[in-house]
Biopython code that builds the backbone (N, CA, C, O; Angstrom):
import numpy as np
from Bio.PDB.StructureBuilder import StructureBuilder

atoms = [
    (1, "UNK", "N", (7.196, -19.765, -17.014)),
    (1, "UNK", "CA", (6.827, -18.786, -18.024)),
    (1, "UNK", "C", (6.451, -17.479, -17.332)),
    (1, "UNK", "O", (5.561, -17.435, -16.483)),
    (2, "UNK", "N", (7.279, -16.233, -17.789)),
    (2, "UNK", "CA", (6.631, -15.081, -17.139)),
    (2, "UNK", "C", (5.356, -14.314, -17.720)),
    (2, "UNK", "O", (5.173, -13.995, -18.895)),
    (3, "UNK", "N", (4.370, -14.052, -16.438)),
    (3, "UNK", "CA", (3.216, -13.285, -17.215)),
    (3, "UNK", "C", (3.600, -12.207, -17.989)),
    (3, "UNK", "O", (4.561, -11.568, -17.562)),
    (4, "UNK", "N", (2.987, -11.776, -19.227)),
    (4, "UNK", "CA", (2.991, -11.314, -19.885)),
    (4, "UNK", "C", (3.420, -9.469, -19.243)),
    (4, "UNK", "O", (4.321, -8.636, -19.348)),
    (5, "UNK", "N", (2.132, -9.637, -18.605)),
    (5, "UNK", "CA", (1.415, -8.202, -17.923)),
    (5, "UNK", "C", (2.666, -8.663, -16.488)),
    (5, "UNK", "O", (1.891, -9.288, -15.764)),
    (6, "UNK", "N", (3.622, -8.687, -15.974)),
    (6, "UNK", "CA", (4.173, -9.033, -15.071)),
    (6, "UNK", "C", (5.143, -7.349, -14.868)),
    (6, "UNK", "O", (5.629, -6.511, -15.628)),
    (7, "UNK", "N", (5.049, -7.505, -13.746)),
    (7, "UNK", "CA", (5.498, -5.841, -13.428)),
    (7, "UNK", "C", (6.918, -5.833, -12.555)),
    (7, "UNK", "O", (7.804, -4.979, -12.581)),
    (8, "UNK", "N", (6.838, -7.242, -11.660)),
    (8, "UNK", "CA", (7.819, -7.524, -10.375)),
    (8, "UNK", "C", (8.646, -8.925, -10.808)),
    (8, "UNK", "O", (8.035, -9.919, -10.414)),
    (9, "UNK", "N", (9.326, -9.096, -11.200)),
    (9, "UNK", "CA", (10.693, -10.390, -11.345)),
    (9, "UNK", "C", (11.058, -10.359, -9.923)),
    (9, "UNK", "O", (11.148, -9.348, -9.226)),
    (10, "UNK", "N", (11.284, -11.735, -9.521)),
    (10, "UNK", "CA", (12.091, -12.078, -8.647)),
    (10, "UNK", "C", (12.418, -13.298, -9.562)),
    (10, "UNK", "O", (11.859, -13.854, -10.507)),
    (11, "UNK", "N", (13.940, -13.517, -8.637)),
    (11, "UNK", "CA", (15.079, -14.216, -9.240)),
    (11, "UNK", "C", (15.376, -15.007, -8.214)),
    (11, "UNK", "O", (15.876, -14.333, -7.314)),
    (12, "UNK", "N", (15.302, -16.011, -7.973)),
    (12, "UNK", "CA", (15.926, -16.652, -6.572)),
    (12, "UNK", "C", (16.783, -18.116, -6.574)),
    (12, "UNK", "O", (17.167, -18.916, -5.722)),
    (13, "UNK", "N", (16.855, -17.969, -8.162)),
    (13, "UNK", "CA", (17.672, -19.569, -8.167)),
    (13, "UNK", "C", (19.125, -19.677, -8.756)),
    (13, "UNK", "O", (19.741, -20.633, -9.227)),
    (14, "UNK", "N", (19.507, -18.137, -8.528)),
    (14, "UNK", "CA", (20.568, -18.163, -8.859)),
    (14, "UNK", "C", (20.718, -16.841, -7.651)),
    (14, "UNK", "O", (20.101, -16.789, -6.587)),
    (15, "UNK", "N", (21.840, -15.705, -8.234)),
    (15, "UNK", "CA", (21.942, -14.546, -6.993)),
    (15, "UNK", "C", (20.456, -13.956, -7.074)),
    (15, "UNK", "O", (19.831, -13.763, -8.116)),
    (16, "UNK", "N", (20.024, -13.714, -5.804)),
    (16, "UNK", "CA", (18.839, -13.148, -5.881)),
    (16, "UNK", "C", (18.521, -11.555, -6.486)),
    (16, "UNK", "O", (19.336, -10.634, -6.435)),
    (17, "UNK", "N", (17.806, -11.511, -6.786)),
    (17, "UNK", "CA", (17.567, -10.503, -8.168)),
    (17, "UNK", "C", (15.824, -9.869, -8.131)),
    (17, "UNK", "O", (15.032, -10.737, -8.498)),
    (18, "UNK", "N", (15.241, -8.677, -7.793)),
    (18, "UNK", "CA", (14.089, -8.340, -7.404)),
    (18, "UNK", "C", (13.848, -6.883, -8.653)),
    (18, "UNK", "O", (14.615, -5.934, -8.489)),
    (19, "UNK", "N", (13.000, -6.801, -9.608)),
    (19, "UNK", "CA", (13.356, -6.118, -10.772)),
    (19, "UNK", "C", (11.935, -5.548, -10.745)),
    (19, "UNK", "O", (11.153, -6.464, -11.000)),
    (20, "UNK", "N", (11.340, -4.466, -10.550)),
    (20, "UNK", "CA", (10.138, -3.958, -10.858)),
    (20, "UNK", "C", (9.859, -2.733, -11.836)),
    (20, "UNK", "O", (10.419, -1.712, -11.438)),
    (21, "UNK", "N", (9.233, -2.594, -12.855)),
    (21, "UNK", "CA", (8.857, -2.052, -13.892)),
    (21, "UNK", "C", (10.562, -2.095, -14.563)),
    (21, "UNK", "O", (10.755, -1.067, -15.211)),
    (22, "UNK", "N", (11.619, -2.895, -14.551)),
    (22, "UNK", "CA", (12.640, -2.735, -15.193)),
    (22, "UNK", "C", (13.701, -2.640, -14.643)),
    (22, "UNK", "O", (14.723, -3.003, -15.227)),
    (23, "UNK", "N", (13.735, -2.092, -13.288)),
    (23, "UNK", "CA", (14.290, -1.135, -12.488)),
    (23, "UNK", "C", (14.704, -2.551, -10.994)),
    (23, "UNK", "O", (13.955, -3.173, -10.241)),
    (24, "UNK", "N", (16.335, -2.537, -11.175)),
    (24, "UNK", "CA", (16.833, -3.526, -9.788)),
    (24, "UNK", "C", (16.344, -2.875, -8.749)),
    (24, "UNK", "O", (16.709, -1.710, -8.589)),
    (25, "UNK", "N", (15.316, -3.542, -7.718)),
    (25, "UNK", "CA", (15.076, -2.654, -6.481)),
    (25, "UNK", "C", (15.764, -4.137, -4.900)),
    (25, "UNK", "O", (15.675, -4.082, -3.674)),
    (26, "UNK", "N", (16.497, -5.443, -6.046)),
    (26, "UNK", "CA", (17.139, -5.617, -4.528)),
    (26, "UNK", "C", (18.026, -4.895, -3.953)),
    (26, "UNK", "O", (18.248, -4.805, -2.746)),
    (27, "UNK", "N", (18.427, -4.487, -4.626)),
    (27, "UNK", "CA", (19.648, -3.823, -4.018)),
    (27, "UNK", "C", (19.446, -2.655, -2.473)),
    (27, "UNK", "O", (20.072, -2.438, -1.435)),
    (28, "UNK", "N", (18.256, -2.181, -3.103)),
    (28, "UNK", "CA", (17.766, -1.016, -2.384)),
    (28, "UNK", "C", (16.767, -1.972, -1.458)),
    (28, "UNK", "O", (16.094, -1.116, -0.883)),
    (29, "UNK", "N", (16.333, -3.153, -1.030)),
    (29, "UNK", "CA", (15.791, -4.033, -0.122)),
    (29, "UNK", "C", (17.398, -4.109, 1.025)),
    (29, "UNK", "O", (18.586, -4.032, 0.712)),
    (30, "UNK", "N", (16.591, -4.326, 2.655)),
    (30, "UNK", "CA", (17.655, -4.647, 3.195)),
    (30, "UNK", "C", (17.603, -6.748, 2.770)),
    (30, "UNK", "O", (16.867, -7.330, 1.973)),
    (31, "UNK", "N", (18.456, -7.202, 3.492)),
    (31, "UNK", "CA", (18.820, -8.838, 3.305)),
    (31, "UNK", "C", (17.063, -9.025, 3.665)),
    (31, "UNK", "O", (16.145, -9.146, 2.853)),
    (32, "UNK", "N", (17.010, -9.000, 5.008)),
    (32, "UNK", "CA", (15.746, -9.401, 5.758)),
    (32, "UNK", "C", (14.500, -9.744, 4.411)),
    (32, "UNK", "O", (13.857, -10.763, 4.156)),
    (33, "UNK", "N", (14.553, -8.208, 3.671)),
    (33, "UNK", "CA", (13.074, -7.281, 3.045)),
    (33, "UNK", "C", (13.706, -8.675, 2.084)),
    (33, "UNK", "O", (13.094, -9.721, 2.302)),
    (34, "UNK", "N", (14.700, -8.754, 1.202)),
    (34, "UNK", "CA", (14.587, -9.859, -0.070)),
    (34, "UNK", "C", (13.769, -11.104, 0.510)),
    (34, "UNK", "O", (12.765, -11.636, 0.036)),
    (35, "UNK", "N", (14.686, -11.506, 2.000)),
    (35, "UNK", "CA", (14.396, -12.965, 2.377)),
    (35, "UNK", "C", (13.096, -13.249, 2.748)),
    (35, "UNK", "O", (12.703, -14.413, 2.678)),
    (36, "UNK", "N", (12.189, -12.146, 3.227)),
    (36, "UNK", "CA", (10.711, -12.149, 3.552)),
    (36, "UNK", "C", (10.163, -12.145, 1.703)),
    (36, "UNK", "O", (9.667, -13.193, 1.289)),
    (37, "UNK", "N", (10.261, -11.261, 0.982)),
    (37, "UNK", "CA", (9.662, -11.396, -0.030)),
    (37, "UNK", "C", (9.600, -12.813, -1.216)),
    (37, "UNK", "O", (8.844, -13.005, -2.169)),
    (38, "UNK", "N", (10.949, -13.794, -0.562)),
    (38, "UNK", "CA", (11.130, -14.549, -1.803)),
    (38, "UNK", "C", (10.562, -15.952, -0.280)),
    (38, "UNK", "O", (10.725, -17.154, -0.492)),
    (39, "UNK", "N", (10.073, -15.542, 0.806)),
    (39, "UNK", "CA", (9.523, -16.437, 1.738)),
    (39, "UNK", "C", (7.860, -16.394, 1.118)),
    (39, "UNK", "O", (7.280, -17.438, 0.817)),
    (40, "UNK", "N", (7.196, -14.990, 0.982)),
    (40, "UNK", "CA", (6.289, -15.263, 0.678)),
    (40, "UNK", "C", (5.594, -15.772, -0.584)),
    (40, "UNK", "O", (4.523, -16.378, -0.614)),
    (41, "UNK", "N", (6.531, -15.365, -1.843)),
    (41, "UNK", "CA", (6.494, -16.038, -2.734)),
    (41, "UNK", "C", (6.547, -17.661, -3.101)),
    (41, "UNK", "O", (5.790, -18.316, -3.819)),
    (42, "UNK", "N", (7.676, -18.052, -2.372)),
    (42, "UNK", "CA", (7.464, -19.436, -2.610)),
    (42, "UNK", "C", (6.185, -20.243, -1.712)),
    (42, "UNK", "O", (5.656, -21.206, -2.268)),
    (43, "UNK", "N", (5.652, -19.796, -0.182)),
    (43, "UNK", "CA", (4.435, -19.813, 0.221)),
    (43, "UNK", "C", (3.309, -20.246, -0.289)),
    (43, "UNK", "O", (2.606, -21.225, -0.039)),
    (44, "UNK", "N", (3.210, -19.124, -1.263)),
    (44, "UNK", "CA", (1.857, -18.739, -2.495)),
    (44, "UNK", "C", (1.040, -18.402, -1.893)),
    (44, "UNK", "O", (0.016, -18.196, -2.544)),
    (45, "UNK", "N", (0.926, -18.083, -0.031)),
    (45, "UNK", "CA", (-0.342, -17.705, 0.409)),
    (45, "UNK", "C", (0.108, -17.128, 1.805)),
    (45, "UNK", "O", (1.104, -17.339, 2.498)),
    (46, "UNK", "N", (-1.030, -16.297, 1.961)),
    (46, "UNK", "CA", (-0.630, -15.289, 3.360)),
    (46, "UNK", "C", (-0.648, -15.752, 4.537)),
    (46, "UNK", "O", (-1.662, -16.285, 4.986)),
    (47, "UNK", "N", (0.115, -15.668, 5.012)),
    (47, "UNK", "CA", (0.419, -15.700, 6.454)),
    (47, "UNK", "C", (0.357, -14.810, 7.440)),
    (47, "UNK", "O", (0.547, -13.625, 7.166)),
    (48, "UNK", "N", (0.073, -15.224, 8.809)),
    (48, "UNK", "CA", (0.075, -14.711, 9.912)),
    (48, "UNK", "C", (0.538, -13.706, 10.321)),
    (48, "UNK", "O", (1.634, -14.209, 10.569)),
    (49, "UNK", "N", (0.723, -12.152, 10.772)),
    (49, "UNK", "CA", (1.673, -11.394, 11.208)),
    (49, "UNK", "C", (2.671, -11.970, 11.867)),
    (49, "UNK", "O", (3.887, -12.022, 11.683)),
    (50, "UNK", "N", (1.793, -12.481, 12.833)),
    (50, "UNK", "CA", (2.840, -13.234, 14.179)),
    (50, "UNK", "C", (3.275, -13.835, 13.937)),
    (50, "UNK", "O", (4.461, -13.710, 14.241)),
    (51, "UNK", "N", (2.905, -15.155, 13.142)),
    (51, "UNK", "CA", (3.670, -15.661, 12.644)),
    (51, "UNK", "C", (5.397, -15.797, 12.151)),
    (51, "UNK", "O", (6.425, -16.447, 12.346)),
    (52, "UNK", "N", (4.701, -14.432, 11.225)),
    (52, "UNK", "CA", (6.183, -14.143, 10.564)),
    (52, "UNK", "C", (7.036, -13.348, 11.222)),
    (52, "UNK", "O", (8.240, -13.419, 10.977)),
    (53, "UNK", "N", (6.514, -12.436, 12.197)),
    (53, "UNK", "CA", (7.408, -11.965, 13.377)),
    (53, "UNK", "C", (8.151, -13.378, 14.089)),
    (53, "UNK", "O", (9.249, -13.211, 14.620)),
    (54, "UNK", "N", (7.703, -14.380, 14.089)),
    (54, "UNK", "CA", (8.093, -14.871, 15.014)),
    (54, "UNK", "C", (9.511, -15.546, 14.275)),
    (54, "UNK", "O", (10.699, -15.493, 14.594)),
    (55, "UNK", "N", (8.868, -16.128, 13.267)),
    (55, "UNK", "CA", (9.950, -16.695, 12.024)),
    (55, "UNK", "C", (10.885, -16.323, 11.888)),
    (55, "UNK", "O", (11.735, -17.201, 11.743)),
    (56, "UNK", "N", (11.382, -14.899, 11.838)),
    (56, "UNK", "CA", (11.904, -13.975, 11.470)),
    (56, "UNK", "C", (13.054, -13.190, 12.667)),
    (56, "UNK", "O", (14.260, -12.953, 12.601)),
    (57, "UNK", "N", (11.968, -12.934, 13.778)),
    (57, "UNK", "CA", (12.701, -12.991, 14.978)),
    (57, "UNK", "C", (12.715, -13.637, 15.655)),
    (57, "UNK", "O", (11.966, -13.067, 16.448)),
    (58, "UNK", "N", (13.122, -15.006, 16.377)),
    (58, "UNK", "CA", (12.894, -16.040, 17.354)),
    (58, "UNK", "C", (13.557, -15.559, 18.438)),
    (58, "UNK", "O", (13.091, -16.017, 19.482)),
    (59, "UNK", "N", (14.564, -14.729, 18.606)),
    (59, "UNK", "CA", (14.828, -14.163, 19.949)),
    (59, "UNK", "C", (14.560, -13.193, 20.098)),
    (59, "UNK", "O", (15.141, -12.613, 21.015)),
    (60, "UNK", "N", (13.756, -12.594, 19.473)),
    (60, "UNK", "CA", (13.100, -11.861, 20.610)),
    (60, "UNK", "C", (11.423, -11.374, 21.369)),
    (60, "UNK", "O", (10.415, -11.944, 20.950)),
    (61, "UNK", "N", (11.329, -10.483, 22.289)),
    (61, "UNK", "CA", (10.080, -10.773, 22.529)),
    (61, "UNK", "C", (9.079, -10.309, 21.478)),
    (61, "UNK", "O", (9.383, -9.410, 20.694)),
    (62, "UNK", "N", (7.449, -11.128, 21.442)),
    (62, "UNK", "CA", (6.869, -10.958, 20.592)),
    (62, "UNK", "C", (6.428, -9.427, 19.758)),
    (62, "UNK", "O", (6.239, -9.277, 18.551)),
    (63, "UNK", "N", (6.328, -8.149, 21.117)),
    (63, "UNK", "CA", (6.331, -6.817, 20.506)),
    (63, "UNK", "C", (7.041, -6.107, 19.817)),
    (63, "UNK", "O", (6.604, -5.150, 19.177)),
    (64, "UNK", "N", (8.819, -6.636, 19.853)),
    (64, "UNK", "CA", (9.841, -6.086, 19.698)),
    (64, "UNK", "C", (10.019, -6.991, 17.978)),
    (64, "UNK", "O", (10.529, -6.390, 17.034)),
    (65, "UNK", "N", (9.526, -8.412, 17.840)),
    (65, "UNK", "CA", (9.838, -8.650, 17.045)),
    (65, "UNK", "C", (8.370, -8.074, 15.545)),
    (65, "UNK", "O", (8.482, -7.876, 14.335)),
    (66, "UNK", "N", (6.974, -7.992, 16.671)),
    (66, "UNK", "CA", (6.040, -7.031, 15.693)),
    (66, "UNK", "C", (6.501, -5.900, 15.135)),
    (66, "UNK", "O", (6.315, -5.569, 13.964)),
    (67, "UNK", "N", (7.230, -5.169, 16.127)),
    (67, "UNK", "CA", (7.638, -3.780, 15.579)),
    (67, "UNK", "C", (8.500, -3.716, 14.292)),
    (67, "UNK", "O", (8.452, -2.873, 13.396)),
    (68, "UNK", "N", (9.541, -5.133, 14.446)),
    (68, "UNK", "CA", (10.552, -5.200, 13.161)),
    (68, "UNK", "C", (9.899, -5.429, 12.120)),
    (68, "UNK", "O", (10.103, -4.711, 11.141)),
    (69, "UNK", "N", (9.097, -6.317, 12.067)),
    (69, "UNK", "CA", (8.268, -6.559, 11.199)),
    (69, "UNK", "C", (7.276, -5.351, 10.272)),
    (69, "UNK", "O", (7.461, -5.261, 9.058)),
    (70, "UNK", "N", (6.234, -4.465, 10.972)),
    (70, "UNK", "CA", (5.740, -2.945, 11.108)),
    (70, "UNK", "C", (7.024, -2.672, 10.070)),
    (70, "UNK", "O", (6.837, -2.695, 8.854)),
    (71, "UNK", "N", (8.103, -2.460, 10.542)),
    (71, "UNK", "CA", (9.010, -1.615, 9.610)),
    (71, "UNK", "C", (9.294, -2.312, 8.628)),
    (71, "UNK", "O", (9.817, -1.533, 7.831)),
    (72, "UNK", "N", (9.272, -3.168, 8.257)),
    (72, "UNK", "CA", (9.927, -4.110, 7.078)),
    (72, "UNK", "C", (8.777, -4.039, 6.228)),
    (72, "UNK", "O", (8.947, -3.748, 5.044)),
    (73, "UNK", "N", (7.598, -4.272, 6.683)),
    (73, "UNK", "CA", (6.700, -4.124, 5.700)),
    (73, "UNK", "C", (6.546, -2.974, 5.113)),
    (73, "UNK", "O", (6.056, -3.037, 3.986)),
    (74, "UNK", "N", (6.898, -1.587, 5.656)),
    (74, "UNK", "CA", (6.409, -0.574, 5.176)),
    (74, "UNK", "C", (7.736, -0.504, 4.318)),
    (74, "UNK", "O", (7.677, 0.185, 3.300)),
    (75, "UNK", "N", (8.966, -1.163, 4.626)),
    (75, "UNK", "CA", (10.163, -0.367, 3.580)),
    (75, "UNK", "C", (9.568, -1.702, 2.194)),
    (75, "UNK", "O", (9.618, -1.457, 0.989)),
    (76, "UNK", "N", (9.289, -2.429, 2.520)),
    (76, "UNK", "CA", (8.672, -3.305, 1.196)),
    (76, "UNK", "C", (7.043, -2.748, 0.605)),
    (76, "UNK", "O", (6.746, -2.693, -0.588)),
    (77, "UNK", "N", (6.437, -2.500, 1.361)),
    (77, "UNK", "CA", (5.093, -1.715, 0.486)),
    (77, "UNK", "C", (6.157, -0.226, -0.313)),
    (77, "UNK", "O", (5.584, 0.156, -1.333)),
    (78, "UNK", "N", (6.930, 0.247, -0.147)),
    (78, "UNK", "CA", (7.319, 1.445, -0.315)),
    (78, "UNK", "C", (8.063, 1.050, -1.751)),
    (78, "UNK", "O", (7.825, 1.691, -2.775)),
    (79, "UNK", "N", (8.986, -0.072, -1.720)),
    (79, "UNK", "CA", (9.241, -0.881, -2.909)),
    (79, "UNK", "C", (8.367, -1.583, -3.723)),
    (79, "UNK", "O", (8.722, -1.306, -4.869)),
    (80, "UNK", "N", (7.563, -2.222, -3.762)),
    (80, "UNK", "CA", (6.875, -3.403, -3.883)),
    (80, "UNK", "C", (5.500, -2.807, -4.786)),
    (80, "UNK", "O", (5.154, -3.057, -5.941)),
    (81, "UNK", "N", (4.723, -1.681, -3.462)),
    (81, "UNK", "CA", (4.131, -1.046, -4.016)),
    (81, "UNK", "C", (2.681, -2.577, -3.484)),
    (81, "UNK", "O", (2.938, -3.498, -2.708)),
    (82, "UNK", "N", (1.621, -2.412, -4.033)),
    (82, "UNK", "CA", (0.958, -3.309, -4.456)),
    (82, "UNK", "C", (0.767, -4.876, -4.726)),
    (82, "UNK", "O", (-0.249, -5.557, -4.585)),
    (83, "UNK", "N", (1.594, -5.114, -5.004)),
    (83, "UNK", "CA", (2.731, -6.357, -5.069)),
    (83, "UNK", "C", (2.688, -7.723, -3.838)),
    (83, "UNK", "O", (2.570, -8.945, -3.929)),
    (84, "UNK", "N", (2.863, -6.683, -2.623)),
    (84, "UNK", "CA", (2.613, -6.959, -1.460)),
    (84, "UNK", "C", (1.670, -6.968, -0.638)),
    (84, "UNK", "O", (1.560, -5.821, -0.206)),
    (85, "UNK", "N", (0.920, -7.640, -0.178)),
    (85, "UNK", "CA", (-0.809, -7.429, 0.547)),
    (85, "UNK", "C", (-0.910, -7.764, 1.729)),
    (85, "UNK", "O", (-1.060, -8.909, 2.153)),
    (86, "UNK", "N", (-0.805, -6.404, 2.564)),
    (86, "UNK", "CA", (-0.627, -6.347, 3.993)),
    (86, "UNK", "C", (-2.260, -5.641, 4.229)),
    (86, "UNK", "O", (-2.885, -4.729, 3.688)),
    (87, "UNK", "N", (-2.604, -6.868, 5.630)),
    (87, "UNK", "CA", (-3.509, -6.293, 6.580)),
    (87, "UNK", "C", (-3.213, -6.505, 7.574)),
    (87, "UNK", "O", (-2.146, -7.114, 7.649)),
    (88, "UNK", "N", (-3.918, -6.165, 8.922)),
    (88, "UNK", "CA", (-3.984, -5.849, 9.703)),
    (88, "UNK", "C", (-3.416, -7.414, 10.750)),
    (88, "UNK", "O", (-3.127, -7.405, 11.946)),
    (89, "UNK", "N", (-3.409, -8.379, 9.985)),
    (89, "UNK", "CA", (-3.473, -9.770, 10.722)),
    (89, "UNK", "C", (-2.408, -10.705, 9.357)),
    (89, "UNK", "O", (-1.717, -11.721, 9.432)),
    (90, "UNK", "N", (-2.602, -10.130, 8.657)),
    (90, "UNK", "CA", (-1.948, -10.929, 7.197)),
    (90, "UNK", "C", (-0.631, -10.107, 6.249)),
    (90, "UNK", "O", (-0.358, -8.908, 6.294)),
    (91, "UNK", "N", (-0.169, -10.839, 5.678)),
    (91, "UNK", "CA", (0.985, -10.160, 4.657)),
    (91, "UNK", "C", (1.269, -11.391, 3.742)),
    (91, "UNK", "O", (1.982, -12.299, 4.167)),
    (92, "UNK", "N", (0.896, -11.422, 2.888)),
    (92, "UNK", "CA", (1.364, -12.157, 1.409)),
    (92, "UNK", "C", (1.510, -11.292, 0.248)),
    (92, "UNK", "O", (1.674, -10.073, 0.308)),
    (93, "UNK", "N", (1.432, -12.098, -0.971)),
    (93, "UNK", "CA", (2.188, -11.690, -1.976)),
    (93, "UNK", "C", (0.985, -11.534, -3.201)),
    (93, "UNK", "O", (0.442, -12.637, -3.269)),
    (94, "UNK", "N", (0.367, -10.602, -4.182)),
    (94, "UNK", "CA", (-0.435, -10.587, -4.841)),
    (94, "UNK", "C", (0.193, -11.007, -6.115)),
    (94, "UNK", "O", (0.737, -10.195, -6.863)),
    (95, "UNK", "N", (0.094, -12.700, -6.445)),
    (95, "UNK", "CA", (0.573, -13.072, -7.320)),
    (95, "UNK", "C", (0.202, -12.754, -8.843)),
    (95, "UNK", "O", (0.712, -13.474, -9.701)),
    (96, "UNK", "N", (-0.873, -11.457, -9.330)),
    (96, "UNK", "CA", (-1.231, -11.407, -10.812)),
    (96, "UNK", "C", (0.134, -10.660, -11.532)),
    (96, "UNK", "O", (0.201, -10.951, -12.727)),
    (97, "UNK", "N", (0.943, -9.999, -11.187)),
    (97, "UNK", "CA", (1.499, -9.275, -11.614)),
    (97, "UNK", "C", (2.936, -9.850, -11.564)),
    (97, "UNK", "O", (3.727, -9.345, -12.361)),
    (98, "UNK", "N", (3.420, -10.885, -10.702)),
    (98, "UNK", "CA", (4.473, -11.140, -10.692)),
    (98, "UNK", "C", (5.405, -12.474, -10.928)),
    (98, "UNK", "O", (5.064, -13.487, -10.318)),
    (99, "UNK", "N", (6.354, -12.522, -11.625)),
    (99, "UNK", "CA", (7.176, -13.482, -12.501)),
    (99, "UNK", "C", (8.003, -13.921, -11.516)),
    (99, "UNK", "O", (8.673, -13.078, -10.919)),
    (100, "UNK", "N", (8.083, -14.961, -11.251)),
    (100, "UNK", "CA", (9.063, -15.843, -10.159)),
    (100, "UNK", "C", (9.949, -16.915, -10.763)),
    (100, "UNK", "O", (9.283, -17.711, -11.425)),
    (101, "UNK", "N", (11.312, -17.192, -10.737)),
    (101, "UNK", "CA", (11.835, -18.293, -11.454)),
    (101, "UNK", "C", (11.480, -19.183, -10.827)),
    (101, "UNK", "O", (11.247, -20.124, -11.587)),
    (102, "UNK", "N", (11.317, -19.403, -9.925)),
    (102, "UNK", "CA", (11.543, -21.150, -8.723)),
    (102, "UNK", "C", (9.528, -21.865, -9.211)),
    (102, "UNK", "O", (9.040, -22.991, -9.309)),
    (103, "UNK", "N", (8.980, -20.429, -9.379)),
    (103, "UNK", "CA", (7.465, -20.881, -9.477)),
    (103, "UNK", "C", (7.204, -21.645, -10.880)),
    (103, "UNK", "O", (6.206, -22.344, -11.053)),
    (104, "UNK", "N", (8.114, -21.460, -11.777)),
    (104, "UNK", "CA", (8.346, -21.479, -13.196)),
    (104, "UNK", "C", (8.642, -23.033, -13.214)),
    (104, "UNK", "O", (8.919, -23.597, -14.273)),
]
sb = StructureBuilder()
sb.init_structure("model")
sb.init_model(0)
sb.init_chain("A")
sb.init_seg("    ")
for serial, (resi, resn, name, xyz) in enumerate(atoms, 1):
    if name == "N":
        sb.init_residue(resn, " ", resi, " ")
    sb.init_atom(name, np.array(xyz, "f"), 0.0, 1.0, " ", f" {name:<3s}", serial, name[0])
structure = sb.get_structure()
């Protein structure tokens, strides 16, 4: 069931599909930015920076794969907006606002 007050759709059980205030913004995600966002969603809870650097990049070294990461988050806060809850050690997903099929 989608929240009412729901601002962000993701779609992931069929072609993946990322819809905020109305508006398709997978398209404008690179592959990576969808596959991290519909990682943390199904999650339901924040994870590690390093972690997900590491997940994400396994070959390569740990700074090179922080840095990819650094950028991915900011082209997804830039989309996402709020949505997304990055600190300094963490990055998950602020589930009040957003409608997920797979969570459904």
């Amino acid at each position: 069931m989608i929240p009412a007050n729901a601002t962000l759709h993701v779609t992931a059980l069929s072609t993946l599909k990322v819809v905020l205030n109305n508006r398709n913004i997978s398209t404008t995600l690179s592959s990576t930015a969808n596959l991290l966002l519909v990682y943390l969603l199904s999650t339901e809870q924040p994870h590690a920076r390093e972690a997900v650097a590491e997940l994400f990049w396994p070959e390569r070294q740990a700074k090179q794969a922080a840095s990819n990461l650094r950028t991915l988050l900011s082209a997804l806060r830039k989309s996402c907006g709020d949505h997304v809850v990055i600190t300094r050690t963490t990055v998950g997903v602020e589930p009040t606002h957003v409608a997920y099929d797979v969570a459904d």
